[in-house]
N, C-alpha and C positions, 0 to 999 in steps of 0.2 A: 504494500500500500504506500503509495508516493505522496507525501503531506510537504508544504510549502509554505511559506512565510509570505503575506500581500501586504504592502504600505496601503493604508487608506490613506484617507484624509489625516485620522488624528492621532491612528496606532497604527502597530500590528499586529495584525490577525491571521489566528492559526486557519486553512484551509485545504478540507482534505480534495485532493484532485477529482478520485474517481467520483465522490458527490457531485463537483464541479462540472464533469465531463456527462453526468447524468441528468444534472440540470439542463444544461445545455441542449441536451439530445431532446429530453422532456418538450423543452421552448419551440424546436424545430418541429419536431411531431407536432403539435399543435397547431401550430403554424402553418402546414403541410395541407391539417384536416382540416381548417378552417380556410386557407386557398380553395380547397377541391368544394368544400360545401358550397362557396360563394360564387363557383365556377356550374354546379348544379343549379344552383337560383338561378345564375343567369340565362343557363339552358332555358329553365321550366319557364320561364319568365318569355324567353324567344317565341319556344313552342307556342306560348297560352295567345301572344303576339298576332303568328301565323293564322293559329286556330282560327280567332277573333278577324281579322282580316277576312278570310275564306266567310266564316260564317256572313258578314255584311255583303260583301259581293254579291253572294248567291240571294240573298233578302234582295239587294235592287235588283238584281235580274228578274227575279219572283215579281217584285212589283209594278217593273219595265213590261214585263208581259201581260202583267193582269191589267195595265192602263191600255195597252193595247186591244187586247180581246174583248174588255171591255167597252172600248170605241165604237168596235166592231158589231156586237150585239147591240148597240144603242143605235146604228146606224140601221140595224136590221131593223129593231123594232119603229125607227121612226120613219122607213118605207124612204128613208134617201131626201124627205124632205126639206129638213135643217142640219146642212153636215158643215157648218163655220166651226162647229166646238173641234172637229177633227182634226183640224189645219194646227190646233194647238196640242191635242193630246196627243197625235201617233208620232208626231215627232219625238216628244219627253218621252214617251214608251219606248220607245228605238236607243234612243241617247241611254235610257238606264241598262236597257241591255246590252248595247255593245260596248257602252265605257269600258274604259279601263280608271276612270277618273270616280271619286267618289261624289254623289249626285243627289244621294237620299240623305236624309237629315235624323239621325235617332240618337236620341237622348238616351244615354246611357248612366247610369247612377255611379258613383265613385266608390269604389270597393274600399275604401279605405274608413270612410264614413259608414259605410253600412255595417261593418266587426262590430 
C-alpha cells in the first residue's frame, strides 16, 4: 500500500493513494453514466421530435383532403349553382396536402405545465 504526504493549503496530510486512485475512478464512472444518460435524453427527446412532426403532417394532409372532398360534395349537393366558395377552398385543400410547409395551426399544451 503506497501512502504519500500532500501540502494543502495549511498542513500536511496523510493520503492513502489506492483510496485516491479509487476516488478518482469512482468521479469518472459517474461521469461516464451521466454523459451516456444525457446522450439517451437527447435521443428520446429526437425520437418524441420526429414522432411529433410525422404525426402533424399526416393531421394536414387528413385535413387538406377533407377540405377538399368536402368542396366537392357541396358542389354536388348544390347542382353547380354557386361554386365562388370553391375558387377558395380546393386550392387551401391542395396546399395542405402537398406542402411540405406547415399550414395548419394546432394548439398544443406545454408538457411542462401540465406535470
Amino acid at each position: 500500500m503506497d501512502n504519500i504526504y500532500r501540502k494543502d493549503r495549511t498542513s500536511w496530510h496523510y493520503i492513502d493513494l489506492e483510496d485516491f486512485e479509487y476516488q478518482i475512478r469512482q468521479e469518472m464512472t459517474s461521469n461516464s453514466v451521466n454523459c451516456r444518460r444525457r446522450a439517451r435524453q437527447r435521443r428520446a427527446a429526437e425520437h418524441d421530435r420526429k414522432i411529433a412532426k410525422a404525426k402533424y403532417f399526416a393531421i394536414q394532409k387528413l385535413v387538406g383532403m377533407l377540405i377538399v372532398v368536402g368542396t366537392i360534395m357541396t358542389a354536388m349537393l348544390l347542382k353547380g349553382t354557386d361554386m365562388s366558395f370553391a375558387f377558395i377552398t380546393v386550392p387551401i385543400g391542395l396546399l395542405m396536402v402537398f406542402s411540405r410547409e406547415k399550414c395548419l395551426v394546432i394548439s398544443q399544451r406545454n408538457k411542462r405545465n401540465t406535470d
